[in-house]
C-alpha positions as CSV (number, residue, x, y, z in Angstrom):
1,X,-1.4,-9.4,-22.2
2,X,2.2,-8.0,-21.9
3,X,4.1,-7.2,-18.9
4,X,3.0,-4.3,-17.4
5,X,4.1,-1.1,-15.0
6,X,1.0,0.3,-13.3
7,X,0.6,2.8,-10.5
8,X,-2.3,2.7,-8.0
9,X,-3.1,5.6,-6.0
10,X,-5.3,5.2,-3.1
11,X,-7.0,7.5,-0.4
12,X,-6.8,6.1,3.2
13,X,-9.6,5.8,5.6
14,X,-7.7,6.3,8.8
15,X,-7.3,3.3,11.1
16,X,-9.4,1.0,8.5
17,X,-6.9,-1.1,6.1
18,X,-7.1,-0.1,2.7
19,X,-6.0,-2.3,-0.3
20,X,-3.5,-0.6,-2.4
21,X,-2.9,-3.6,-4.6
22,X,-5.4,-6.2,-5.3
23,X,-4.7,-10.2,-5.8
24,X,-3.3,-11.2,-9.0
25,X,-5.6,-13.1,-11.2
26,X,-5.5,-16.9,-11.6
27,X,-2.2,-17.6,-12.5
28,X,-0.8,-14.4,-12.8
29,X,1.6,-12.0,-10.7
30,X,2.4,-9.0,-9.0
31,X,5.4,-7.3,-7.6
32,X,5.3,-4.1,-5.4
33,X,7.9,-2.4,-6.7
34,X,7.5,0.8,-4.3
35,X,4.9,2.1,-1.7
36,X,4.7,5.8,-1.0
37,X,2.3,7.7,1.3
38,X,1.2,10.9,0.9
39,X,0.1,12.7,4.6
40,X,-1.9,15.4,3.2
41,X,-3.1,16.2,6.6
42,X,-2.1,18.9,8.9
43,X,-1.0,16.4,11.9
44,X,1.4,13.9,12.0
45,X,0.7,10.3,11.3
46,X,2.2,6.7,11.6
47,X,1.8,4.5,8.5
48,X,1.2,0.7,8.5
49,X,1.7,-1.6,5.4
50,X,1.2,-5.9,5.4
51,X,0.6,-8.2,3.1
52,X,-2.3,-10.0,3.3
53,X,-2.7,-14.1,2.6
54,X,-5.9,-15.4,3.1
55,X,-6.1,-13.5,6.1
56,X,-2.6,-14.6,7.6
57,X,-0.6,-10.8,8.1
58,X,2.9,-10.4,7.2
59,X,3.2,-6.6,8.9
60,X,6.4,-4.4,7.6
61,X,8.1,-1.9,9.8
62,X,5.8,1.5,11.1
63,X,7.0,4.7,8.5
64,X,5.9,8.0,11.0
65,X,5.6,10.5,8.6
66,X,5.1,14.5,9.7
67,X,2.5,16.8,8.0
68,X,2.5,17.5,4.5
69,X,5.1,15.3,3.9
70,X,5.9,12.3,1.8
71,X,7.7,9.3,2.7
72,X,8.6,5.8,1.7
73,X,6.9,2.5,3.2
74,X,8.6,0.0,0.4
75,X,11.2,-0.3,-2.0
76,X,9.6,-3.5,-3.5
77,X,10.0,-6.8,-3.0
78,X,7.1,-7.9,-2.1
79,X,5.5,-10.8,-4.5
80,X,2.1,-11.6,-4.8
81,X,1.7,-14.9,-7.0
82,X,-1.9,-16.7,-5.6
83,X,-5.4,-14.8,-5.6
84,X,-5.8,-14.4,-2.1
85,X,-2.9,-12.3,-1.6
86,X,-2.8,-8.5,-1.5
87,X,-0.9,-5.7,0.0
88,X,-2.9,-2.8,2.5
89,X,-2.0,0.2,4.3
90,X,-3.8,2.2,7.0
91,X,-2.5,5.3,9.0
92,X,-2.8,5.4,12.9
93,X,-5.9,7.9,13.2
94,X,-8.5,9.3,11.1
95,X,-7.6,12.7,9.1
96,X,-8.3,16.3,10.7
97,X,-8.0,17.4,7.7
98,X,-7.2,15.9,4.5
99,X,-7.0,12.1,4.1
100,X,-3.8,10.7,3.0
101,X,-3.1,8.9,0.3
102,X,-0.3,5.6,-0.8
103,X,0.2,5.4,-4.4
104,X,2.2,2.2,-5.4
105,X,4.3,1.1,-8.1
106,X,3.6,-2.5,-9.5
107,X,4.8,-4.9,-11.9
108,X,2.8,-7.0,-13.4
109,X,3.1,-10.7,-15.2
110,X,0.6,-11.9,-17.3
C-alpha cells in the first residue's frame, strides 16, 4: 500500500467522544494533518479534540464555534504511530437541532 491522503467525516453525538481517526495498524502511521468541525446546529457550541493513548488523554485547546459556522480544531501535527492511539472529538451539549460534524484530513504510511 502507497502513501495515502484520506478524509474522514464524522457526525458527533454531543457530549459523548467520537473517534474521528482510528489507530494505525500494526506498524503503520497516521498524521492528522487538519481537524475541522462543522456546527450544523442552530445554537452555539464548544468543541473538544484529544488524543487518545491507551486511555491516557492528551486534550488540545477548546475551539467555541457559533451556529452554522465552521471552524478549525487542528492544523496537524498530531502523530499516531502505535495501535492504541487515536484522535476524538465531542461538542459541549447534545444538538437542538442538527448534529455537528468534524471531518479530518490524514496522512497515512503504510
Amino acid at each position: 500500500m502507497a502513501a495515502a491522503f484520506v478524509g474522514n467525516e464524522v457526525a458527533l453525538n454531543g457530549t459523548t467522544w467520537v473517534t474521528v481517526v482510528a489507530a494505525p495498524g500494526a506498524g503503520k502511521q497516521r498524521e492528522l494533518l487538519s481537524c475541522w468541525v462543522d456546527n450544523l446546529d442552530t445554537v452555539d457550541h464548544t468543541f473538544d479534540l484529544r488524543k487518545n493513548k491507551a486511555g491516557v488523554f492528551f486534550n488540545y485547546p477548546s475551539v467555541f464555534v457559533s451556529s452554522l459556522q465552521r471552524a478549525q480544531l487542528s492544523s496537524g501535527g498530531i502523530v499516531l504511530d502505535a495501535t492504541d492511539e487515536s484522535i476524538e472529538v465531542k461538542d459541549d451539549a447534545t444538538a437542538t437541532t442538527t448534529a455537528p460534524k468534524a471531518d479530518a484530513g490524514i496522512f497515512e504510511v503504510p
